[in-house]
N, C-alpha and C positions, 0 to 999 in steps of 0.2 A: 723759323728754320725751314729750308728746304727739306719738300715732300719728300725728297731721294733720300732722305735722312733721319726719314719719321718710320720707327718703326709701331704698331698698333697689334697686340700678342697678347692674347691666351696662357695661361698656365692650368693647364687639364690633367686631372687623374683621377682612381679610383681613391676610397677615405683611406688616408693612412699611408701615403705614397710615399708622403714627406712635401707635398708641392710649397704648403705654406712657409716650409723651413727653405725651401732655395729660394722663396721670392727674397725669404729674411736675407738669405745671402747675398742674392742678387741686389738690394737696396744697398747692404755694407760695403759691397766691392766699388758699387755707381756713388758711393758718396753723400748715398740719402739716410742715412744713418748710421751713428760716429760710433755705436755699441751694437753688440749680436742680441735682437728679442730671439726668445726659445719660444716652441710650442708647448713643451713639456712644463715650465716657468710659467705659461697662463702672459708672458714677454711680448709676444707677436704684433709686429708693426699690423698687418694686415687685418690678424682678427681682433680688429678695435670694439667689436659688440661684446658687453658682460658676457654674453652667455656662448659666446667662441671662445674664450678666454676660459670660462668654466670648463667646456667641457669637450675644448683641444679639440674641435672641427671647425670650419670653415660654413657660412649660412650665409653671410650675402657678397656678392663680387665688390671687393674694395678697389677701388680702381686707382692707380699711380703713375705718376712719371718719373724716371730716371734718364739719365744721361751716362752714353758708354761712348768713348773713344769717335767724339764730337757726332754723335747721334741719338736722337731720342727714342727712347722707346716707353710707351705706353702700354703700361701690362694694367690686365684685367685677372685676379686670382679671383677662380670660380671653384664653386662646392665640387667634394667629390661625392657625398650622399646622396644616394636616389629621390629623398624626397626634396632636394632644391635643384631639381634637371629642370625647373624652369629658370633658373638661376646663369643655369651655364648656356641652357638655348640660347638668353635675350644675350650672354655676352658672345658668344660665336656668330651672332647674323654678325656684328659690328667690325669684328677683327680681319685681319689678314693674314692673320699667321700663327701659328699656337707650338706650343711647346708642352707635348705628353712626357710625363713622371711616372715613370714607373720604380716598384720594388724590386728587386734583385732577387728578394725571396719569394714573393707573392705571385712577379710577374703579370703576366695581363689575365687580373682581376675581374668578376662580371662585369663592375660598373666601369672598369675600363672600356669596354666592348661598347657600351651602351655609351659613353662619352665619344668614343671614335669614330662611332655611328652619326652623332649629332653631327657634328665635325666635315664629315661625310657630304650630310644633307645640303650642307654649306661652303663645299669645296674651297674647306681650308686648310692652307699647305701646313706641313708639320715637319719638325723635327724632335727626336727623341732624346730623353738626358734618362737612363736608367741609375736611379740611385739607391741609396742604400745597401752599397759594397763591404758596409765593416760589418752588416747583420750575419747572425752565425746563418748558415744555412744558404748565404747568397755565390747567384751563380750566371754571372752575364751572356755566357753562352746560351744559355739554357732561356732565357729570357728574348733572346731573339727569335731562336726559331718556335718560342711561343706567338710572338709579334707574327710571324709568317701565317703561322696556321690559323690561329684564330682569326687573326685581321685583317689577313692577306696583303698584310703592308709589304714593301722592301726595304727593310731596316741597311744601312750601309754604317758600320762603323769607320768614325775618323779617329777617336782611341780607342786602348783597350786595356784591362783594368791589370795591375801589375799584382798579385796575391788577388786574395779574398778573404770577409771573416777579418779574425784579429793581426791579418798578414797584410791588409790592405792598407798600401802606403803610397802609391802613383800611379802614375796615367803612363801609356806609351801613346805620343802623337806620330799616326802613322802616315802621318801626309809625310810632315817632316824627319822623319822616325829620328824622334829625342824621345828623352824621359822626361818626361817634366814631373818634378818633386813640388809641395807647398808647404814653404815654409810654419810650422810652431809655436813660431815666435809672436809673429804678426797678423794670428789667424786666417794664414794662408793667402793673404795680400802678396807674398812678395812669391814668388813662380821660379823656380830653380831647374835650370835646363841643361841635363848632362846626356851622356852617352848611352843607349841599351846594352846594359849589360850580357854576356855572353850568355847566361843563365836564362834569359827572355828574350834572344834573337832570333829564334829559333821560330817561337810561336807570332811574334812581331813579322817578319818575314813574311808567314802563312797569309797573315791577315791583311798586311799590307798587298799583297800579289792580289786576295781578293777584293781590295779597297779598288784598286786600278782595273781591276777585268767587270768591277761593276762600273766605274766611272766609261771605262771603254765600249760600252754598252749604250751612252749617251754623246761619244765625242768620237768620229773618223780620227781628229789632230791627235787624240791622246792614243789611239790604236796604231797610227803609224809611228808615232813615239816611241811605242814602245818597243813594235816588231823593229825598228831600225836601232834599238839600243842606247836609246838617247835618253837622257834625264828630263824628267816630265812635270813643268814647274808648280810648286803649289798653287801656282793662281789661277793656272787652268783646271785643276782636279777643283778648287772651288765652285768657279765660275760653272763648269756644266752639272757640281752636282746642285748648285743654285736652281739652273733652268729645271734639272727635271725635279726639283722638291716645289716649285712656283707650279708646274704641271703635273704634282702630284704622285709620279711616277717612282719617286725615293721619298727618305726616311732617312737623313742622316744623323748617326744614331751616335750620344755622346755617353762617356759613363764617369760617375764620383760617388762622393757621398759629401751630401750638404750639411751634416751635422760636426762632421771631420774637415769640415775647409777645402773639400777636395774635388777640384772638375769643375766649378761652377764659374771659374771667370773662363773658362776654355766655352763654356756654355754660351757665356755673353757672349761671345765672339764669334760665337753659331749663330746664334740671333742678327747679327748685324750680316754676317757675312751669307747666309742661307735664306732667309726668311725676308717675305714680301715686303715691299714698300707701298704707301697706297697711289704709288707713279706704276707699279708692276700690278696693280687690284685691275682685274675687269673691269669693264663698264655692267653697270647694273642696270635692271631692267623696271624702270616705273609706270605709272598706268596716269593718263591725265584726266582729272578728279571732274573736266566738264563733259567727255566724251567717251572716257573709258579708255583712248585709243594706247595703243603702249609705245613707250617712249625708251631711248638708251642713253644714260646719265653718263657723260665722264666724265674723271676726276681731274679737275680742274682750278683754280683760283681765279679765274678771269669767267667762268660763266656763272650761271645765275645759282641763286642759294639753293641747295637740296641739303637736308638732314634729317637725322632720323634719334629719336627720346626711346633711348633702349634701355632705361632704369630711371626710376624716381626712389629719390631717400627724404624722408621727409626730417629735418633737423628741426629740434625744438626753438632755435632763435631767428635761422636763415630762412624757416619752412621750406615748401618740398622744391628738391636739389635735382634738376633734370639730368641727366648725364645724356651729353649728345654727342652723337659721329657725324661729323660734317662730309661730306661728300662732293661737293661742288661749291664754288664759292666763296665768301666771307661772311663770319655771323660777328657781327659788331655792340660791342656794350653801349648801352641806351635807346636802344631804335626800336620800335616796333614792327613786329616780322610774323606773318601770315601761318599759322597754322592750318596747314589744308590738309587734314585728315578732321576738325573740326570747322572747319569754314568761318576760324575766326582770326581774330590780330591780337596779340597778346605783347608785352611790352618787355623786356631786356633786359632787369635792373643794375644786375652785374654777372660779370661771367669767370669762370676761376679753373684754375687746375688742381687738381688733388694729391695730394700726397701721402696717400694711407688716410690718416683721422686727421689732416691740417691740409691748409688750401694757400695758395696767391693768386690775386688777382691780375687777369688779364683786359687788355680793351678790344681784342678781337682771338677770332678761332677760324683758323683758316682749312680750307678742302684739305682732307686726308688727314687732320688731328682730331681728339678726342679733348673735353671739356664738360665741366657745369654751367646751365644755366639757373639763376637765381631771379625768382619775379613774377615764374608761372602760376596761375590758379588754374586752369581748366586745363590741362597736359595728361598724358597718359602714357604707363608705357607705352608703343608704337606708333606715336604719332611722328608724323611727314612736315618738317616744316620748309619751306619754300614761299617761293618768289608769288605774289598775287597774282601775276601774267603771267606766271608757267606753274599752276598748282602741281605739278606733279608727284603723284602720290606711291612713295615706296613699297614695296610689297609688304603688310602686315602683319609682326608675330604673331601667329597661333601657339594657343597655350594649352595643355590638358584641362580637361574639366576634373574640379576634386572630387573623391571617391570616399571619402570619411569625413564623418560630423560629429560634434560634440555641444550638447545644449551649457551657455555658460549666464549663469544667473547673478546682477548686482546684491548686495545686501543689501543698499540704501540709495536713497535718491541719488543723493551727490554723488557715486559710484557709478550709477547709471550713464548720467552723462559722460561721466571720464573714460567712460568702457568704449560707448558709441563714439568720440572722437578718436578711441586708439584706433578702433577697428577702422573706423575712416582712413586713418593715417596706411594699416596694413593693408587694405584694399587697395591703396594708390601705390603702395611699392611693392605688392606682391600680386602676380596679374594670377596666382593659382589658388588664392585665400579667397572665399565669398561669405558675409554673411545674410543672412534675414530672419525676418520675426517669424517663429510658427504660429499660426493664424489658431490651430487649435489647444496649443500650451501656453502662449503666450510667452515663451521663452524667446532669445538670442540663439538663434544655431552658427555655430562658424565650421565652415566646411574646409579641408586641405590636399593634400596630397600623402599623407601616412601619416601614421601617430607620432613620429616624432618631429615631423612641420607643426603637427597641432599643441605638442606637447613644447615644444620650442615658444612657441606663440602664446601659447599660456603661461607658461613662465615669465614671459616678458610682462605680460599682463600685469601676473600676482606679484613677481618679484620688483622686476627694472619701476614698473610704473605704478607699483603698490595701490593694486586697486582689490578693495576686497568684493573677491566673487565666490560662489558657490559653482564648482565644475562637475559635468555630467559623468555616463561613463561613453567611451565612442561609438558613434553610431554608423552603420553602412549607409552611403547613397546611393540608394535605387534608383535605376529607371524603368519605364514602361515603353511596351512595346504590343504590334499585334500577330496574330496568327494566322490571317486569311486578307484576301480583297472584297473590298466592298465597294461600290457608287451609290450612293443619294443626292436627291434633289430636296431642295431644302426653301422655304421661301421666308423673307421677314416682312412685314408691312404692320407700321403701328404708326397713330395719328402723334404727334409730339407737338405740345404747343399751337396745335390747329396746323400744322403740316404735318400733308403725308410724308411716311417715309418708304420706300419699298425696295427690295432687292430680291433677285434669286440666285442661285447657284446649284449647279452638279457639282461635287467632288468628289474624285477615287482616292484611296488611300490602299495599300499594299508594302506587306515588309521590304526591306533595303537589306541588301547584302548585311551580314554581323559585322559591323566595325566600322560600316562607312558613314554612318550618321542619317537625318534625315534630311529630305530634301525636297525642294520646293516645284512644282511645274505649272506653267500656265500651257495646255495644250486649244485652249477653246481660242476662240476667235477675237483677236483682240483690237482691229482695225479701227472700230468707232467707238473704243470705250476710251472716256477721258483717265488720262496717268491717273489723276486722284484717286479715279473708282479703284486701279490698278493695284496702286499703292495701299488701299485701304483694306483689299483683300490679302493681299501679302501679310500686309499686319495684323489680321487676323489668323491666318493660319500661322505664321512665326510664332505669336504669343501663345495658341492652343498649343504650339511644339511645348514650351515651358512649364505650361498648367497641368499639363498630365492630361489621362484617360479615365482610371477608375481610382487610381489608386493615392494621384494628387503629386505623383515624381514625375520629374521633366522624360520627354516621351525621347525614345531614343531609334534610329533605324527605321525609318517612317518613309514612306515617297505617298506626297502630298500632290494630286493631281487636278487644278481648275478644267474640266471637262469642257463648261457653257455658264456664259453667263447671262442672265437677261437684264436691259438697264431700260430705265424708262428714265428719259430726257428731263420730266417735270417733275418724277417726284423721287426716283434713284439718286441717294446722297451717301456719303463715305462712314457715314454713320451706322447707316443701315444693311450697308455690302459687308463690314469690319464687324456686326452682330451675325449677320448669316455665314458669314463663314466662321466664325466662333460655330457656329449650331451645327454647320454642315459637316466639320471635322470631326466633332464631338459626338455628333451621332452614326458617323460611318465607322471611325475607330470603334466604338463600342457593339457596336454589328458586326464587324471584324473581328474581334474577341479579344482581349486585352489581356496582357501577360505582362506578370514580372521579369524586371532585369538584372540581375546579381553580377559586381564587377568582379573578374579573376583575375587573378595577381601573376607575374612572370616572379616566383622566390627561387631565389640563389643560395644553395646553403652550403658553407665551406666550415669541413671537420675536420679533425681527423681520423685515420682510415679505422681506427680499432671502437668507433661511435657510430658509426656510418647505417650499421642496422639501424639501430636507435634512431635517427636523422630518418632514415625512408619507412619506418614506422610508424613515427609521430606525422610524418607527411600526410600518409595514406589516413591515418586514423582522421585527419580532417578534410575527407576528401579528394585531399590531393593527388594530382595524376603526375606521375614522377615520368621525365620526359626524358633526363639522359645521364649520365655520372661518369668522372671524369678524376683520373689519380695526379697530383701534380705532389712536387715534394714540398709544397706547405699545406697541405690537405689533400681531403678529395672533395669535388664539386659536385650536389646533387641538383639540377632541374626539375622545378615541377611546376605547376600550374595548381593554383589550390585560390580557390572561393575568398574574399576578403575577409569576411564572416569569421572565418574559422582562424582566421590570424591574430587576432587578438589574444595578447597577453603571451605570445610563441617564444619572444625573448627570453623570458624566465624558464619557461620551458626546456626550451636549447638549451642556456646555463646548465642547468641543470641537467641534463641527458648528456651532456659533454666534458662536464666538469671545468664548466668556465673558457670551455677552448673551441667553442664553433662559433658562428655567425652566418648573417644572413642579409641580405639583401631580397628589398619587394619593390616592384613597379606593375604599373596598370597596362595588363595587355590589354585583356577585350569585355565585353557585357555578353554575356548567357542568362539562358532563361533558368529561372531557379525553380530547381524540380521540390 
């Protein structure tokens, strides 16, 4: 298909928006499903995992293609729970364009903020579909200039909702200003287009006047249009508010309700007529993998292969399922093709598109489509695959490091092993899941991003993969850190095999700003030492980053400084530079003074207002520093910052101090020292 025709989209929002329920509709309208799945029914095309299905949320990006009014579009439906934002990262580096979901009664929810922020990072254009209009309590006005303030988006509505609550029955299109009804019958397939009635011309009017004074604000032609009295065609109020949603400057904002039939094919036709193609995608920016030098990739079919593996699913018959965005190029079934983010060649076997939980087979994937690759062994998310004469290597996802652990024990042998290939399995498709042996338990620790990533993950374990284990209770990941600067000089020399071996080193080591991680410096003189020795001292102070200081948790906030180094020609080997700087780090840090790291949580806690002491009691009582609160009419919002530590088991808690009507949301701001 022509790239002009490919569309590559997102569906983003906070948990509970409704997103999974429009994609359901968006598949019934395109033809990719002859029946409505519910989310409530456990139905949903998208969440094909048991345990999305149990428990009506969304956990990993199902990725699909549908076909709207001879165009494709490739949606990506991403989590809206905080604990799989690595989820939604790896699918917004790939996309082009996204479609935020919002509730009509919740409005823009914490983890909306923190989604649109992502989104942000990656300046990708957006269009809004606020739904759920038949909820009692829902109010699209009110929803917008929540989008203003908090997001500082420019929301532009093209309709607007005719009632609300149990009155909500149509859309007023104010480009065209019709009413468009959906029909009942046909679960709302067939789109009935009458007159605005006299009762809503009124407020149609208002909005429409403000539809054109925001478009006028992006077009001379539609300002002189207007000031001369002329009729102002629909394809120009499209076309510039295309431009400025491509440049980010709008937000053209749609409204229904996807459980009622209502607004969602007006939506599709947002997506095609508003949102990028990857002919309108910038050129992106790569680094080439033998010089470092940086390169600008366009999107193209006639130049050389660039892609990027921004999810692995690993299938039990197909094994693991690359899902890749092509960029430039052609990636062709059967060939072997250069992975250069690993510096290897890996083979092709077959390539396929997805369609929710079923696939067909393609024999190529061309610049600006999205696809699986089937065949890989050593792939990763973020690898760069490209041409062997132009490795050029994509800019790499960075992922949070996890912040909670749980020791999880086999009963029996044969459990053992089944446990060890799961966990293999979820480390290659979850770049936020780690596990390792504790060296002084001898246990399995698996580490995540909140207890209900872990608690998800275990589940899968015990239940999907019936492996009987014994599960710990969850544990905080610490880090280390230090309090002062310190310099040593440090010398190694030990005979091995009847060769010397010798090295020396100064290294300073001093805290790093809180949050910026640590970091590496070569300031000594580096002219006549060979890369190896170079190399070999990097690797040593990288790995002391991981081993810890006193306490045995990976060191966090460090600046690592090679001062001087001395080599001696005959008997300085890489051996002996990679122990001394092992010794020279380890004993400067600990000179330095070594301190605990405790991570603190960003919690969102949404009540209602007659709980709310309760809510900033229980905060404080665990520390928490309550940072700001906020009255919306589906609660009020409390912010605070509170210790990991102390959040454990907080759910029930809430419950219970709310009588079942609060909730909350946690993500990992920063590491503090634990007093």
């Amino acid at each position: 298909m022509d790239e002009s025709r490919i569309r590559n989209i997102g569906i983003m929002a906070h948990i509970d928006a409704g997103k999974t329920t429009t994609t359901e509709r968006i598949l019934f309208y395109t033809g990719e499903n002859h029946r409505i799945g519910e989310v409530d029914n456990g139905e949903a095309t998208m969440d094909w995992m048991q345990q999305e299905q149990d428990r009506g949320i969304t956990i990993t990006s199902a990725a699909t293609t549908c076909y709207w009014k001879d165009h494709q579009i490739n949606i990506i439906d991403t989590p809206g729970h905080v604990d799989f934002t690595a989820e939604v990262e790896r699918s917004l580096r790939v996309l082009d364009g996204a479609v935020a979901v919002f509730c009509a009664v919740g409005g823009v929810e914490p983890q909306s903020e923190t989604v649109w922020r992502q989104a942000d990072t990656y300046s990708v254009p957006r269009i809004a579909f606020i739904n759920k209009m038949d909820r009692l309590g829902a109010n699209f006005f009110t929803v917008l200039e929540d989008m203003r303030k908090k997001l500082g988006a420019n929301p532009i509505p093209l309709f607007i909702p005719v009632g609300s609550e149990n009155t909500f029955n149509a859309i007023i299109d104010l480009v065209n200003m019709k009413l468009l009804s959906f029909s009942e019958a046909d679960q709302g397939t067939t789109i009935i287009e009458g007159e605005i009635p006299d009762s809503q011309m009124e407020i149609a009017e208002e909005w429409r006047e403000k539809l054109i004074d925001s478009a006028a604000s992006f077009s001379d032609e539609i300002t002189e249009l207007y000031f001369d009295g002329k009729e102002i065609p629909a394809e120009l109020i499209y076309s510039t508010l295309r431009k400025a949603t491509l440049e980010r400057k709008a937000v053209p904002t749609f409204v229904g309700s996807s459980l009622k039939n209502i607004g969602v094919q007006t939506l599709l036709d947002g997506i095609i007529n508003l949102l990028p193609s990857p002919v309108d995608a910038p050129e992106i920016e790569a680094h080439d993998a033998r010089n470092g030098k940086s390169v600008m990739i366009h999107h193209s079919t006639s130049g050389n292969l660039e892609a990027l593996i921004f999810k692995i699913q690993v299938d039990p018959q197909a094994g693991p399922m690359c899902f890749v965005r092509v960029y430039s190029g052609v990636l062709k079934k059967g060939i072997s093709i250069y992975n250069a983010t690993k510096g290897k060649k890996e083979r092709v076997n077959r390539l396929l598109r997805m369609h929710a939980d079923r696939s067909e087979d393609l024999s190529e994937i061309k610049a600006g489509d999205i696809g699986v690759i089937i065949g890989f062994k050593n792939a990763q998310t973020g690898d760069t695959l490209a041409a062997e004469s132009s490795p050029y290597l994509l800019e790499n996802m960075v992922f949070p490091k996890p912040v909670i652990s749980i020791a999880i024990e086999p009963k029996t042998t044969d459990a053992q092993e089944k446990l060890r290939k799961a966990l293999e399995v979820f480390a290659m498709e979850d770049p936020t899941f780690t596990y390792k042996d504790d060296s002084e338990t001898g246990q399995l620790v698996i580490s995540g991003m909140g207890e209900l990533h872990l608690d998800v993950l275990v589940t899968r374990i015990t239940k999907e993969m019936k492996i009987d284990a014994r599960v710990g209770n969850p544990q905080v990941s610490y880090r280390e850190s230090i309090k002062g600067e310190k310099t040593v000089t440090e010398e190694f020399s030990r005979q091995i095999a009847g060769k010397e071996n010798y090295a020396s080193l100064t290294v300073s080591v001093k805290p790093n700003e809180r949050g910026k991680g640590n970091e590496y410096i070569v300031s000594a003189k580096t002219r006549d030492i060979p890369q190896e020795i170079l190399d070999a001292i990097r690797m040593g102070i990288e790995g002391s980053f991981s081993s810890g200081i006193k306490f045995g948790y990976e060191t966090t906030d460090v600046i690592a400084d090679v001062k001087d180094i001395k080599y001696d020609e005959l008997t300085s080997t890489p051996f002996a530079f990679t122990s001394c700087a092992v010794m020279a780090f380890d004993k400067a840090c600990q000179e330095a003074g070594a301190i605990l790291m405790e991570p603190i949580m960003k919690v969102q806690v949404v009540s209602p207002s007659e709980y709310i002491g309760d809510v900033i009691s229980s905060l404080t009582q665990r520390n928490g520093i309550v940072e700001s609160m906020e009255s919306k009419s589906g609660g009020d919002i409390v912010s605070a910052q509170v210790p990991l530590e102390k959040m454990f088991g907080y759910s029930t808690i809430l419950r219970s101090s709310t009588q079942g009507r609060g909730s909350f949301s946690m993500e990992f701001s920063h590491y503090q020292e634990k007093l």
